[in-house]
Every structure is written in C-alpha cells, then in structure tokens.
C-alpha positions in Angstrom: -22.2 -14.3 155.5 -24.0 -17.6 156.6 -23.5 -20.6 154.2 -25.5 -23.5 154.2 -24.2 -27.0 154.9 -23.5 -28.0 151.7 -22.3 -24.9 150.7 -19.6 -24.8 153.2 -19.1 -28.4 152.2 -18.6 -27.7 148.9 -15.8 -24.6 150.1 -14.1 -26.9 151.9 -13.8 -29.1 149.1 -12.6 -27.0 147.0 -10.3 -25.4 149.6 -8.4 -29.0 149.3 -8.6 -29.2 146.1 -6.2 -25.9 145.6 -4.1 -26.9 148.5 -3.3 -30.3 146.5 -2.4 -28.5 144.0 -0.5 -25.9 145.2 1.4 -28.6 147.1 2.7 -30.5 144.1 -0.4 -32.7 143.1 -0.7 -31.0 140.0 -1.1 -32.2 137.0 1.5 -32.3 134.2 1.3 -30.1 130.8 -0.4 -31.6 127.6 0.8 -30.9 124.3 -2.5 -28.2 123.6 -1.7 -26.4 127.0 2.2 -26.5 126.1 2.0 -22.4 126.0 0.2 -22.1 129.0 1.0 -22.7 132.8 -1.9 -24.8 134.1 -2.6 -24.1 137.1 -6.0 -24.6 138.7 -4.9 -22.4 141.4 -5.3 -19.4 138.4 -9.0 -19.9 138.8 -9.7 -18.2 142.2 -11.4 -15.3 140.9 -14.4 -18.2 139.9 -14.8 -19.4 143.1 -18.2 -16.9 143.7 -19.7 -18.3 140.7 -18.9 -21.7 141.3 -19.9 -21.9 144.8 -23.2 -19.4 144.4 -24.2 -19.2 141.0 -23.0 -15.4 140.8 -22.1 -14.0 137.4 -18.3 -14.2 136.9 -16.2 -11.2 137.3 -14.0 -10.2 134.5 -11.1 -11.6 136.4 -12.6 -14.8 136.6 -13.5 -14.6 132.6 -9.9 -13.7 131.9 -7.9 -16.6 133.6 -10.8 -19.1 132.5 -10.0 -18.0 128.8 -6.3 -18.5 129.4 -6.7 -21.8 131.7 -9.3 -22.8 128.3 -6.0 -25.0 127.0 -5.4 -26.7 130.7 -9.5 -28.2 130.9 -9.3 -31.3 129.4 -6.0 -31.7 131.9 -8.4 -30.5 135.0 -11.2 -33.2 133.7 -8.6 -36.4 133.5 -8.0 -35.5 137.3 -10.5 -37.1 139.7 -10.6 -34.7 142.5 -11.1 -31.7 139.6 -13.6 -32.8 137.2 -16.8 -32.8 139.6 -16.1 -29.0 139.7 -15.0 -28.6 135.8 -18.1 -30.3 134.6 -20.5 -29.1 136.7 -23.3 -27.0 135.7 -22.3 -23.7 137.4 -18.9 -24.5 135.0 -21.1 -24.8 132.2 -23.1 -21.5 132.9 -19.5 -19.3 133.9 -18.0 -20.6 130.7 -20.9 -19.4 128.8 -20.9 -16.0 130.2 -17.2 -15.8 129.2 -17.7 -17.4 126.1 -15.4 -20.0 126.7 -16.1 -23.5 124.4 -15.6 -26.0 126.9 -13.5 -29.2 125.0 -14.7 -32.6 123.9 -12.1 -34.5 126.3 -11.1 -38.1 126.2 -11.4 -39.0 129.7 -8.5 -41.8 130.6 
C-alpha cells in the first residue's frame, strides 16, 4: 500500500509514540482510571482509523471503551494529546460511542 508523505509521517510518529511507552515513558494511574491498566499501547486496533479515516473495528471500539478512564491521562501527556484530540479521535469515539472527558490540562 503507498502512503503519502504525511501519512507515513504521521505512522512514524505514532510508531514512537508506542515505543515510549512500551519502554517505560508511560504515564502514571489517576484516581478515575484506578481500575483500569492504562496503556496507550491497548489502542493498536485504532491505528486504521486514526491514520486513514477508516471506520473503527470492533476491536478498536472495545479497548477505546475500556482505555475511556486513561484519556484525560493520555491528554496531560505532550507527545499523546495531538493524537487523542484530533478530529479522527473525535469521529472513532463517536462511532463507538465513547464521551470523550472535559480534562484539566496541567
């Protein structure tokens, strides 16, 4: 499959991203994702949609609605939030019916 420039920008990206936090630059465990494991690395099955505008697989709806406690903790962190409030995040949590939070950024 060719991808365009920014496209495979954006993969690569994203490709970082994961491998930060798969190598211990995660972020720690808020009091509202207590029961959950947050781990952005949970979110795989979203990368179609959030790369191409697809409509998310029922994988990808699943782990979003249990990651829904971790977002706020994805939007404090810098090299996250461009992804988790991005309009193809707005759209894949709409098809899942997933409320995105209100989240003090700080």
């Amino acid at each position: 499959m060719m991808m365009k420039a920014n496209e495979s920008s954006l993969l690569v990206s994203l490709c970082v991203v994961v491998l930060v936090m798969m190598c211990g630059g995660g972020m720690g465990v808020g009091d509202a994702a207590a029961a959950v494991s947050c781990s952005v690395t949970e979110l795989e099955a979203c990368l179609p949609a959030m790369l191409f505008g697809q409509s998310p697989s029922g994988e990808c709806c699943s782990k979003l609605r249990e990651q829904a406690p971790c977002l706020c903790e994805y939007m404090r962190n810098p090299s996250l939030r461009p992804y988790v409030d991005s309009p193809n995040a707005t759209k894949i949590a709409a098809a899942c019916a997933v409320a995105i939070p209100t989240c003090s950024i700080n």
